[in-house]
C-alpha positions in Angstrom: -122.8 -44.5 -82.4 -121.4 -46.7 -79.3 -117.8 -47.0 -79.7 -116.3 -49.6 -77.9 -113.2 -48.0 -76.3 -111.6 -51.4 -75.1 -111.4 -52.6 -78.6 -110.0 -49.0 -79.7 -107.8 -48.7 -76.7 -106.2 -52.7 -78.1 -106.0 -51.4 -81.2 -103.9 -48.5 -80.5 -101.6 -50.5 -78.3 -101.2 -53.0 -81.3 -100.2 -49.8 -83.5 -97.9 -48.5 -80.8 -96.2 -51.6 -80.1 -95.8 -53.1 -83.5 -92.7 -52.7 -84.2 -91.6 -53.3 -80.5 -89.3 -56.3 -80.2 -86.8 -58.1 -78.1 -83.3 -56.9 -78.1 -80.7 -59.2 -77.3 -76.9 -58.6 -76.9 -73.9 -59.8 -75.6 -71.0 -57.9 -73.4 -67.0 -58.3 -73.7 -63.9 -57.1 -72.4 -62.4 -54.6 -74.8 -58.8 -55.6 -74.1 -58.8 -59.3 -73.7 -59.5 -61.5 -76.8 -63.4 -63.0 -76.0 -63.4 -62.3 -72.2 -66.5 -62.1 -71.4 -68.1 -59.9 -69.0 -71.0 -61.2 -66.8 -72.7 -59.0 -64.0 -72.7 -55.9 -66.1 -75.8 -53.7 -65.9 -77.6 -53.1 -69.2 -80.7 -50.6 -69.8 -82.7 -49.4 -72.8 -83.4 -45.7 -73.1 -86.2 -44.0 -75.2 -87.8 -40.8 -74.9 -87.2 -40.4 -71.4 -88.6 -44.0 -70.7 -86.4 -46.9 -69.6 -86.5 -50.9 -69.3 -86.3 -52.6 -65.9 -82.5 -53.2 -65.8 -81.1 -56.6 -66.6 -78.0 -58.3 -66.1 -75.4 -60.4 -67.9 -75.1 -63.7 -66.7 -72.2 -66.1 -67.4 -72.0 -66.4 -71.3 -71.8 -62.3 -71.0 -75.1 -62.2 -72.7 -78.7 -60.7 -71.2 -82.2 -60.1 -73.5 -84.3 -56.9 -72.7 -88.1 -58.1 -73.5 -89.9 -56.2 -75.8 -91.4 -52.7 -75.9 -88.8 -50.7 -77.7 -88.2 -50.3 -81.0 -84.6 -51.2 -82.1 -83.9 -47.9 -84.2 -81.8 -44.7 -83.8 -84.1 -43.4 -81.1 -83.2 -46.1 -78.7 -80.4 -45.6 -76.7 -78.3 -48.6 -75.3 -76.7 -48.3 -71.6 -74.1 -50.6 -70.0 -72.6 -50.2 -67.2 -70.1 -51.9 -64.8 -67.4 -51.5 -62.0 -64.6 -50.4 -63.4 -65.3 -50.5 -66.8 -65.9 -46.9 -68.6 -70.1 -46.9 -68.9 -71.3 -47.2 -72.8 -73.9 -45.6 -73.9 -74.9 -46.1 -77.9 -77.7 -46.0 -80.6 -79.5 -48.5 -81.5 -80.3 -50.7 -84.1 -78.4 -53.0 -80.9 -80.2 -56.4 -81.4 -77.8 -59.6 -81.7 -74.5 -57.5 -81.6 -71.6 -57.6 -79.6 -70.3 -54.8 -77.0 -67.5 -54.1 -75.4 -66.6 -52.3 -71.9 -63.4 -50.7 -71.6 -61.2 -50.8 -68.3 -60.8 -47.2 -67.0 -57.7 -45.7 -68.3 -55.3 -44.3 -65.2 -52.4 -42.4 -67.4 -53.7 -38.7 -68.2 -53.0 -38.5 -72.1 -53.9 -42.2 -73.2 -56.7 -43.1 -75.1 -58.3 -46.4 -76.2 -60.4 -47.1 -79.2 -62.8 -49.6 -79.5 -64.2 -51.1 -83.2 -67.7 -53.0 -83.3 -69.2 -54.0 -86.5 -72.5 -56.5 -87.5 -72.6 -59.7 -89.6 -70.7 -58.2 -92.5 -68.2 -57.6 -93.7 -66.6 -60.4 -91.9 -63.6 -58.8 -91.2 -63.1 -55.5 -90.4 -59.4 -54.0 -89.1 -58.3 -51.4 -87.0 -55.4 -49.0 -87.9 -53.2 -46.7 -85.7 -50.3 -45.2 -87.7 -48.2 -42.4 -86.0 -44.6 -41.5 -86.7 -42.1 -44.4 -87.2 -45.8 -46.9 -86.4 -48.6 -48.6 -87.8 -50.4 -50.4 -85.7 -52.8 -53.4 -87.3 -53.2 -56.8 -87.0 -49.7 -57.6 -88.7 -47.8 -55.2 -86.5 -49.9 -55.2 -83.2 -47.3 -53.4 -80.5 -45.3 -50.6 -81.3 -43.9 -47.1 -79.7 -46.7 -46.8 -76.7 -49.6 -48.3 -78.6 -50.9 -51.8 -78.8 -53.5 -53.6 -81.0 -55.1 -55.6 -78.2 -57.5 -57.3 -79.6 -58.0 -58.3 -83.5 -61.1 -59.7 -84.6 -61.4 -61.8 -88.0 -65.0 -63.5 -87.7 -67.8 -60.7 -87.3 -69.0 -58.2 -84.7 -65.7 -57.2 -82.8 -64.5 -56.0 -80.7 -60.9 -54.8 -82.5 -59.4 -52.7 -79.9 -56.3 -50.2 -79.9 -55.1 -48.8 -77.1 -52.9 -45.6 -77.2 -50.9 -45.8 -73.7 -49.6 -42.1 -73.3 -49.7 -39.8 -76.7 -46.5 -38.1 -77.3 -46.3 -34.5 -77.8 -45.4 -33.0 -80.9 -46.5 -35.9 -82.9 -49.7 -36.3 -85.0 -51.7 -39.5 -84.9 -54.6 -41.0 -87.8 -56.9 -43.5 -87.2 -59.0 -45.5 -89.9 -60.9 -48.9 -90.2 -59.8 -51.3 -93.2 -62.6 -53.6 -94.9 -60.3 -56.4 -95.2 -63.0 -58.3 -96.9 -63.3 -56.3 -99.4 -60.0 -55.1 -99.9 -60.1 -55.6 -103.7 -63.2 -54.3 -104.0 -63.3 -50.3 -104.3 -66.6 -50.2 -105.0 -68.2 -52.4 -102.5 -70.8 -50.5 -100.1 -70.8 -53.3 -97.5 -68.4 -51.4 -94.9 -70.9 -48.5 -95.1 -73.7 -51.0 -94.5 -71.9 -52.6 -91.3 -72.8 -50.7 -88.6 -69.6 -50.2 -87.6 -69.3 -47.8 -84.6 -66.0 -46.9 -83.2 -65.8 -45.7 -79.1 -63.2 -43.4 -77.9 -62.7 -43.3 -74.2 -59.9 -41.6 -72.1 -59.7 -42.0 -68.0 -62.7 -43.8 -66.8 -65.3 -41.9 -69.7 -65.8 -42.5 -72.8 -65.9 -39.5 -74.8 -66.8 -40.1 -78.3 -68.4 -42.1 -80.5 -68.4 -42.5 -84.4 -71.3 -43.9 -86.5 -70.0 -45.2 -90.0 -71.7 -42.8 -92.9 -74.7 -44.8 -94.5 -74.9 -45.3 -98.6 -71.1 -44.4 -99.3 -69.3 -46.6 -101.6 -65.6 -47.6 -100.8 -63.7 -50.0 -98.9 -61.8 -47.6 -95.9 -63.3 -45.7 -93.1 -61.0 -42.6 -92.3 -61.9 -41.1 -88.9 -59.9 -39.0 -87.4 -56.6 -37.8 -86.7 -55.1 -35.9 -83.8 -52.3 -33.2 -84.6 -49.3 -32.6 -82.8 -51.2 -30.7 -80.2 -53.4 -33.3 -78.8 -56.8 -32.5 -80.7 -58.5 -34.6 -82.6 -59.7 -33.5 -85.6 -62.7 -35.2 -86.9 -62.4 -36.6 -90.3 -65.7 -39.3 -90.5 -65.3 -40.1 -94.5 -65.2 -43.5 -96.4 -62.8 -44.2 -99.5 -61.8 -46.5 -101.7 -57.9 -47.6 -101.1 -55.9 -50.4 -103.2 -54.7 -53.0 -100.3 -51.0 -51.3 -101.4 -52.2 -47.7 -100.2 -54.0 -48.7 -97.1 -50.7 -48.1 -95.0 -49.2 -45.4 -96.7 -49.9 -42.3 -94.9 -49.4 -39.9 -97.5 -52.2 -41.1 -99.4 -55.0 -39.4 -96.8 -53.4 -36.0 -97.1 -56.2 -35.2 -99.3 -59.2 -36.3 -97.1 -60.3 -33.1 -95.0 -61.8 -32.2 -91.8 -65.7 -33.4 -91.3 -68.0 -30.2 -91.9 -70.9 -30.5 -89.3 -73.9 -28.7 -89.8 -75.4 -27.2 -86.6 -78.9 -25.6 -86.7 -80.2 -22.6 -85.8 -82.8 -24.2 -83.5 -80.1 -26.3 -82.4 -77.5 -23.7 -81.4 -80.5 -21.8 -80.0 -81.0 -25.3 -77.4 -77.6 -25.5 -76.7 -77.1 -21.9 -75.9 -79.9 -22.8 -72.9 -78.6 -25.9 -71.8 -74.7 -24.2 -71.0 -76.6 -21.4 -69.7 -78.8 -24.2 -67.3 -75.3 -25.8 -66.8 -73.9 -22.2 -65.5 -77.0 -22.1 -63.3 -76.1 -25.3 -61.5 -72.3 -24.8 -61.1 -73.4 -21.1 -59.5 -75.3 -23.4 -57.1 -72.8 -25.9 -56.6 -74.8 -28.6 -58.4 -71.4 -30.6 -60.0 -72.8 -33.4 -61.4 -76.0 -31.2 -62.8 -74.1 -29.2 -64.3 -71.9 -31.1 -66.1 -75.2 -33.1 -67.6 -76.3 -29.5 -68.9 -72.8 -29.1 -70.8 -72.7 -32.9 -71.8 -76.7 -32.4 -73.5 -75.5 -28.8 -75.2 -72.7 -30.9 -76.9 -75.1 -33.5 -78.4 -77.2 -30.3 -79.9 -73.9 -28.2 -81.0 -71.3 -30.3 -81.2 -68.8 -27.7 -82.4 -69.7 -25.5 -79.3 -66.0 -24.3 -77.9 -67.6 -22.5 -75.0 -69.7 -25.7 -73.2 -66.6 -27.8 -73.9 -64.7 -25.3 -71.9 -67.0 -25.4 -69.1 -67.1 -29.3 -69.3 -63.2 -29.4 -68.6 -64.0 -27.0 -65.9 -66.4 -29.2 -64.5 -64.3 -32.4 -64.6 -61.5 -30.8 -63.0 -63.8 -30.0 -60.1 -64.8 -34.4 -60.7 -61.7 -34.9 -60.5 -61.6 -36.5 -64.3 -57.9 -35.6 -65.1 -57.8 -37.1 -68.4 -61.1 -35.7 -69.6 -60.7 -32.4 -68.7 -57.8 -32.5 -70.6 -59.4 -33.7 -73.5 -62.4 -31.4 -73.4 -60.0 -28.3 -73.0 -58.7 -29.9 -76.3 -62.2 -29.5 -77.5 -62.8 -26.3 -76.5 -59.3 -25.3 -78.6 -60.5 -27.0 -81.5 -64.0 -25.1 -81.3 -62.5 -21.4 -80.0 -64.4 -18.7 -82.1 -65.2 -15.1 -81.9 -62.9 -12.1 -81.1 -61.4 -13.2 -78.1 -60.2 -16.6 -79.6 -57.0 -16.5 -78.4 -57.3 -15.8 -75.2 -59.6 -18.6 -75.3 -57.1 -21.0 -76.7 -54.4 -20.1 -74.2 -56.6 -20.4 -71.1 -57.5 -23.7 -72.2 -53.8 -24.4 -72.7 -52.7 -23.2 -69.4 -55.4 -25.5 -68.0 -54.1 -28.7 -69.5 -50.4 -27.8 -68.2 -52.0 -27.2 -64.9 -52.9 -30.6 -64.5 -49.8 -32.0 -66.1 -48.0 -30.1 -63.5 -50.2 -31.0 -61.0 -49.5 -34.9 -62.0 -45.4 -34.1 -61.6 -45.8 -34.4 -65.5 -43.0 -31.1 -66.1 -41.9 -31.3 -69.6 -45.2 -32.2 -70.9 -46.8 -29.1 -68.4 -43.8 -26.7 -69.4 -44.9 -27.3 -73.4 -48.4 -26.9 -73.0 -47.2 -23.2 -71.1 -45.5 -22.5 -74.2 -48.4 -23.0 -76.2 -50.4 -20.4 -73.7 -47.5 -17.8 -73.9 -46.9 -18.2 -77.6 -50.8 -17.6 -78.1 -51.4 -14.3 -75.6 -48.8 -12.6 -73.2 -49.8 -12.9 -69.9 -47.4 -12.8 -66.5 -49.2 -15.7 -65.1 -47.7 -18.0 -68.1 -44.1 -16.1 -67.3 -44.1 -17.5 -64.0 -45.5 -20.6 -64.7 -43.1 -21.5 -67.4 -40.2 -20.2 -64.5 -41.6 -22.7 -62.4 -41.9 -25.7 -64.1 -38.4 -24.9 -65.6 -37.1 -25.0 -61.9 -38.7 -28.1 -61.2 -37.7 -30.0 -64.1 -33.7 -28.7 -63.3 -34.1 -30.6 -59.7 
């Protein structure tokens, strides 16, 4: 039998490339209220493959011609000067992005909100001691909503200016369009993703849970140490109990399951990224940590070694926040000596900024955890400082 291989070879293209399409989006400041942002560099990622690299022209928009799917296995890159670079999954066609400025004060943190179609109208909520920011009350005690959204898409942004110590923040997303409706499964069908950046990085990103029924997205919190503690849940809320604090006590932290294949990877990528630091390779290494933390995301040790390595960057407020990390994730029989290292590495830099009170109660925190002379004289030293 003659096969005719330029048929077959047509055919299999057609197969491949069926569900390809164009993927369209559109790029805006996350702090000012529809700035838009043209010149910024935008990429698709899949499988090791990437587009030819297109820009956004004056509308903020650019269109990446077909031959990725628009799923989960894409990956969206944009990137421009000073802005934080965002990298998401798809499903990315027709929605809205926004870049965040890079952050200069060492414990702030912004959080960006993007959403589809619907729900319409989706709202950000900060609420901290003596504060709830939303669109209602949009400054208050070193936070600011800076930009509300009402009509689709996004962005809603909060920014968190410097975190105080000692005091425990929660963040959550309102379906204000639903906000009588308990039972409505619309937020979980938004594709809302929330982007957490600190310095010029951003550090985490939240995908809304699929299929859930209730009209409030509870995400995270961050407790009177700095950590955040991953909450990633939806509920149902009356519009009355939205803003009343008490209400989430309930709601606990988000249990992630971490394979054995999977811890197995990421136990070879830290050791790859231990390989490269030994040879000075910076940058490789801190790829290595970066891809162990997308395999085991509760791995204390690679975050350790990713504060390390942006130390070395210079990243001041991420190493901070993945020395937070690695306190959250500490495990095993040394855990707190772990903890306490990580500790006296966050005072370090806060000392090392002229930040003294804030370095002298991150000391404590190292002392109170494991005796160790080099925390003695610390402490004695920023205590000296801070007297003049």
């Amino acid at each position: 039998m003659k096969i005719n291989f330029s048929v077959l070879f047509l055919v299999l293209a057609f197969c491949v490339n069926v569900n390809a399409q164009d993927i369209s989006i559109q790029v805006l400041s996350a702090v000012e209220k529809d700035k838009v942002l043209d010149n910024a560099e935008v990429m698709i990622q899949r499988n090791g493959e990437s587009s030819a690299k297109r820009f956004t022209n004056a509308q903020g928009r650019t269109t990446i011609n077909g031959g990725f799917q628009d799923d989960s296995n894409t990956l969206l890159i944009i990137k421009k000067e000073n802005y934080s670079s965002l990298v998401v999954k798809c499903p990315c066609n027709d929605l809205t992005y926004a870049l965040s400025p890079v952050m200069k004060n060492l414990d702030g943190m912004r959080i960006v909100l993007n959403w589809g179609k619907y729900p319409e109208d989706l709202d950000s909520h900060l609420s901290f001691k003596g504060n709830h920011i939303y669109f209602q009350h949009k400054k208050g005690n070193m936070a600011n909503l800076d930009v509300d959204d009402t009509d689709s898409y996004g962005p809603e942004t909060i920014t968190i200016e410097n975190k105080k110590f000692g005091e425990s923040y929660h963040y959550f997303v309102h379906d204000y369009s639903n906000k009588e409706d308990m039972n409505s499964y619309q937020l979980s069908a938004s594709g809302a993703k929330v982007f957490v950046y600190v310095g010029q990085s951003l550090v985490k990103t939240y995908y809304i849970p699929k299929n859930k029924k209730g009209n409030v997205w509870n995400l995270f919190k961050i407790n009177e140490n700095g950590e955040i503690i991953d909450i990633n849940t939806i509920i149902s809320k009356t519009e009355q109990e939205v803003g009343i604090d008490d209400s989430y006590n309930g709601d606990t932290e988000e249990e992630v399951y971490v394979s054995n294949e999977d811890r197995k990877r990421a136990l070879q990528l830290n050791t790859k990224g231990d390989l490269a630091y030994q040879a000075k390779d910076i940058d490789g290494a801190l790829n290595f940590y970066k891809q162990a933390l997308e395999y085991n995301p509760v791995f204390g040790q690679a975050y350790g070694n990713l504060g390390l390595m942006y130390i070395k960057k210079g990243y001041k407020a991420e190493a901070i926040y993945a020395n937070r990390k690695a306190i959250t994730y500490a495990a095993g029989n040394s855990i707190n000596t772990t903890k306490a290292s990580a500790y006296y590495n966050i005072a370090k830099i806060f000392e090392n900024d002229n930040d003294f009170e804030e370095a002298l109660n991150y000391y404590n925190l190292a002392k109170d955890l494991k005796e160790n002379v080099v925390y003695d004289n610390a402490i004695t030293r920023v205590k000296s400082k801070i007297r003049g």
